[in-house]
KOLMARMI-303030 format. One record per residue (C-alpha): x, y, z; residue number from 1. Coordinates in steps of 0.25 Angstrom, whole numbers. Layout:
       x       y       z    nr
       X       Y       Z   NUM
...
This chain:
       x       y       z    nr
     161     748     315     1
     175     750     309     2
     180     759     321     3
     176     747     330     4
     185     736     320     5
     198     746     321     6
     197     746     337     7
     194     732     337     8
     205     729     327     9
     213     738     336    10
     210     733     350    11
     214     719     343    12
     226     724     339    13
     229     729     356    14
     225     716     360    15
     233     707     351    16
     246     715     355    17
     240     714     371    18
     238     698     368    19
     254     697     364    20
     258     703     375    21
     248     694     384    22
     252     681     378    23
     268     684     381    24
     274     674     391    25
     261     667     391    26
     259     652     387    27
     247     641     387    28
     251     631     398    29
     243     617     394    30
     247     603     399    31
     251     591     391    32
     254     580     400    33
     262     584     413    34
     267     595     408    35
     264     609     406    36
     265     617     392    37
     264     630     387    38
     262     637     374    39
     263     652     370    40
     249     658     372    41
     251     666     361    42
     250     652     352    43
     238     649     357    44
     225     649     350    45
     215     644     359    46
     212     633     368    47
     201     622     364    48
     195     609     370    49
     199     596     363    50
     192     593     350    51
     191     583     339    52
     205     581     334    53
     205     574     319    54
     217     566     318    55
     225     569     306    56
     235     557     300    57
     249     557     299    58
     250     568     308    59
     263     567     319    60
     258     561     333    61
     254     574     340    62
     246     579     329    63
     232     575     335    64
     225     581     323    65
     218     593     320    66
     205     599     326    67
     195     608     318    68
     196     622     326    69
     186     629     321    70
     185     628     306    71
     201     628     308    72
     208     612     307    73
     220     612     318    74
     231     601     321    75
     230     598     336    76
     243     591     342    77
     243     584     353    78
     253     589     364    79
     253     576     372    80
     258     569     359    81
     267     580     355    82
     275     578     368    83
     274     562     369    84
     264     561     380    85
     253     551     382    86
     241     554     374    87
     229     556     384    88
     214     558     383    89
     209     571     382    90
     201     577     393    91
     194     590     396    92
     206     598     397    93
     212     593     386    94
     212     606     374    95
     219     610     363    96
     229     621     363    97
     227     629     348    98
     240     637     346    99
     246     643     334   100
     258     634     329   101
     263     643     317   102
     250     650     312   103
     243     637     313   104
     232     632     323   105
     238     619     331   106
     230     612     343   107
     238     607     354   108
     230     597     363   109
     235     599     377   110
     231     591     390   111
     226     604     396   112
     228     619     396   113
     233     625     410   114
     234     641     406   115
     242     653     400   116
     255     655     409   117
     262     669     408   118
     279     664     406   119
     286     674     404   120
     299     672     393   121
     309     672     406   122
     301     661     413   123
     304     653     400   124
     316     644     398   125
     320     636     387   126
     317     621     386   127
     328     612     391   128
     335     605     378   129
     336     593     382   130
     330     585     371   131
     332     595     358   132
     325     584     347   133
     314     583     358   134
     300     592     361   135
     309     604     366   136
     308     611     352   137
     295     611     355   138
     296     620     369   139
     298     634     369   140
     303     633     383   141
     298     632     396   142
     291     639     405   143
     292     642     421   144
     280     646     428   145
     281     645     442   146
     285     631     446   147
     280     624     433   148
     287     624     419   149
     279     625     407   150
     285     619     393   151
     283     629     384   152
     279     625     368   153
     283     630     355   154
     271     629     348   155
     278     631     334   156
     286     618     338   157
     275     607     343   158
     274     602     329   159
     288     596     329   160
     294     608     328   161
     286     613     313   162
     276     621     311   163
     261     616     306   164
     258     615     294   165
     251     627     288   166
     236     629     292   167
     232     624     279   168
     240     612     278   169
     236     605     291   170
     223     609     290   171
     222     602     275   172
     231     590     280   173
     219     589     292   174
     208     589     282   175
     215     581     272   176
């Protein structure tokens, strides 16, 4: 038994190293409004269906509240808020994005999810700095693939530019 739990810890090792190498360049694509998005795959946890959201008081506009992921509470954001855009209802391919935002599970509810595009670094360009006190610290920069662009996110930056709280301290301030 313990031969098996070296190889296993071993293969896990390769494919952790393999997975690196297969998440560079790629981003989740997802659709908020009429525009196309993308986030490092890398910061991706997993993709759920909408779910309950508890509101939570005095939290800022985009903080649609917090979702209990399996034993694990999580602040969910809504991105159509976070970039001004009229609230909608949800539908069917309506889902939350979990990614990692500083060591800490956030939800990002997004209209829907289109795919995982392979953009490479020179395909990349930085976002225009038009409007420096505005939602461009948010953008890691955009994207070119094919004929389309794709806004890229800083996921580290979609909290007004701070990082969450600690997992403790927002999930205390949610049961609270």
């Amino acid at each position: 038994m313990e031969e098996n739990k070296g190889k296993d810890a071993l293969e896990d090792d390769f494919l952790d190293e393999d997975d690196e190498d297969t998440q560079k360049d790629k981003f989740l694509t997802f659709r908020v409004g009429d525009e196309d998005y993308g986030i490092e795959i890398r910061r991706v946890t997993e993709i759920i269906g909408i779910q309950k959201i508890t509101a939570v008081p005095d939290m800022p506009e985009f903080v649609k509240g917090v979702i209990n992921l399996r034993g694990k509470v999580i602040p969910v954001l809504d991105m159509r808020r976070r970039f001004s855009l009229e609230d909608r209802d949800y539908d069917e391919r309506t889902c939350i994005v979990v990614v990692d935002v500083a060591e800490a599970a956030v939800g990002l509810v997004v209209d829907t999810v289109n795919e995982v595009a392979d953009i490479p670094e020179e395909q990349i360009e930085p976002a225009p700095e038009i409007n420096k006190g505005g939602n461009n610290l948010m953008i890691q920069g955009l994207g070119k693939v094919g004929e389309e662009v794709k806004i890229l996110l800083d996921v580290n930056k979609l909290l007004n530019g701070q990082t969450p709280e600690a997992p403790g301290g927002t999930e205390q301030a949610a049961v609270a």
